[in-house]
N, C-alpha and C positions, 0 to 999 in steps of 0.2 A: 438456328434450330427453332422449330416449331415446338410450343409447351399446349400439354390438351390435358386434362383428367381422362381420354383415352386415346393415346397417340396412334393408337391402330385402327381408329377409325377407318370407315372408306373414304369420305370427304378428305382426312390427310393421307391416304396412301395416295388419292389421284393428284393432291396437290402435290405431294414427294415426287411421284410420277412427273408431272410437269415440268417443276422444278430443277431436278437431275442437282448430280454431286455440284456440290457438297452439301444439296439443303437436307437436314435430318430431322429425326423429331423426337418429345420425350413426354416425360412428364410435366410437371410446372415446373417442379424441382431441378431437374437434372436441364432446363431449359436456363430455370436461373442460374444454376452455378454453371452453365455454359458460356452465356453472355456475357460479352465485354461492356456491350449496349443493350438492354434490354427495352423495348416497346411491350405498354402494357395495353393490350389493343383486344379486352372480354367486353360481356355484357357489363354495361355500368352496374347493375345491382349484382352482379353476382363480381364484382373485382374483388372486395376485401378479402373475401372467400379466398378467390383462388389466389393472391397474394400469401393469406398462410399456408396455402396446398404448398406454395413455392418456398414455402420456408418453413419446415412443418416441427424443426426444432425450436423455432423463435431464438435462431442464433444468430440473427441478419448478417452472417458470412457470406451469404450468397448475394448479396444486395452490395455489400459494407465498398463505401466509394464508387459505387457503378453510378453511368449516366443513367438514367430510368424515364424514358418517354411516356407520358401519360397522353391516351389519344381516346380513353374514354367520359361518358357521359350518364349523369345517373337517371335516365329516361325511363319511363315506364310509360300504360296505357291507365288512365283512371275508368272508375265505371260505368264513363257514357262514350269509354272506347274512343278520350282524346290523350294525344301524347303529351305527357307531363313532368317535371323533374322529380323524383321522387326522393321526398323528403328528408337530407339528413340532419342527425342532431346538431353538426356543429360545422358553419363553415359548408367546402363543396368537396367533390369528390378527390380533385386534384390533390389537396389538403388532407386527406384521410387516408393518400395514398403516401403523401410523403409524411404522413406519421405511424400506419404502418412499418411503411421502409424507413425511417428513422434515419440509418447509415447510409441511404443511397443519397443521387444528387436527382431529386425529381422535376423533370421539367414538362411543362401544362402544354401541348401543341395539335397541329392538324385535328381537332376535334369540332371545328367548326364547318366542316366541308364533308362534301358526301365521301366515302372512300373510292369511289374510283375518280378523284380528282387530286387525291393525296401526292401521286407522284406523277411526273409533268403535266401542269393540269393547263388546259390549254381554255384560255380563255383573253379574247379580243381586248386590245386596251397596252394600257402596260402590263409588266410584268405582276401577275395577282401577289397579293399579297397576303402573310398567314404569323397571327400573332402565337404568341408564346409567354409563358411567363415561369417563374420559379427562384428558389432563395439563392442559389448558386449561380456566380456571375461565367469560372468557367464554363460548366455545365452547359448553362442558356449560349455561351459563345462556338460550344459543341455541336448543339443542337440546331443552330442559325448555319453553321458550317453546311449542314444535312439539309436544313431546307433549303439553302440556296442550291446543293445539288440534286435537292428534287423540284425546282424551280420556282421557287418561291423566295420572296421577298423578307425576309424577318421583320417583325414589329416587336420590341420587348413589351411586352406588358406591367411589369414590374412582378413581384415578389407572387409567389406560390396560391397567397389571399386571389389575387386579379381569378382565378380560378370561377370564384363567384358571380363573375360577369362573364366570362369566356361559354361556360357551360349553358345559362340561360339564352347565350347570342345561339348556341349549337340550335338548341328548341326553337329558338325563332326562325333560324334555315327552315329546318323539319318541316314547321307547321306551313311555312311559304311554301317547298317545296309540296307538300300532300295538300294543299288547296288546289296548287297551278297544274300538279300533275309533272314539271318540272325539275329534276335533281341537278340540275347543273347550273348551282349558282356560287357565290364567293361575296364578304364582305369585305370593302377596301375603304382604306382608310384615306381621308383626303386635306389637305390645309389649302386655305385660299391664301394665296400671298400676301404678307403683313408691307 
């Protein structure tokens, strides 16, 4: 299920349309208490927002034990119209999301890579590779499960904080990509032989 502040969009009925049964759509809310897995996949400045759209009693029932994919970034444009993080008080967004969501299990992933390379992203070499991080070990071991079947390689990152470096790596694609003119790129991590 698809969650929107207006499910009846055109963009989601064409997506519905595409889609076919059983993809449906709702509100944030009725998307949250839908999902077993929830992907939190908005505009980075508008996530916290629509995070309490999705929980609008602050009862986190609709969250309490859920995996929660976090696959955004808090990107803005500053006023000489360059793409920038946009400033939060404390820590990074990943972070704000699992305090927010308090009772879910938040895990930090695919937010390094363009979205149309999220799922089998096809690029020369070995198999790419796509970090992750978050406080929950099952969670993260969930969520490794899912990138491998979107063909990717897991990295843990370590604990939910690593957030702070994941998001800034996102801006750096970004800015690579809109110099080159190129969106299909990927960072891979590499050891030289000890």
């Amino acid at each position: 299920m698809l969650g929107s502040r207006d499910p009846a969009k055109p963009a989601i009925m064409t997506w519905l349309e595409k889609s076919g049964a059983p993809a449906g759509a709702g509100t944030f809310a009725e998307a949250a208490q839908f999902g077993e897995l929830i992907f939190v996949a908005t505009r980075g400045t508008a996530t916290e927002q629509a995070l309490q759209l999705a929980d609008p009693d602050n009862s986190a029932e609709s969250f309490s034990g859920k995996v929660v994919i976090d696959v955004t970034n808090p990107l803005k444009m500053n006023s000489e119209m360059q793409m920038i993080l946009a400033p939060l008080p404390d820590g990074s967004l990943g972070e704000a999301v699992q305090r927010v969501l308090a009772s879910a299990r938040v895990v930090k992933t695919l937010n390094t890579v363009n979205s149309a390379h999220m799922v089998q992203p096809q690029f020369p070499g070995a198999r790419p590779q796509m970090f992750l991080c978050g406080n929950d070990g099952d969670a993260k071991g969930i969520v490794a499960d899912i990138l491998r079947s979107f063909g990717w390689d897991p990295i843990d990152a370590g604990k939910i904080d690593a957030a702070r470096m994941l998001e800034p790596l996102s801006l750096l694609g970004i800015r690579l990509a809109m110099a080159s003119g190129n969106w299909n790129y990927l960072f891979r991590l590499e050891y030289k032989p000890t």
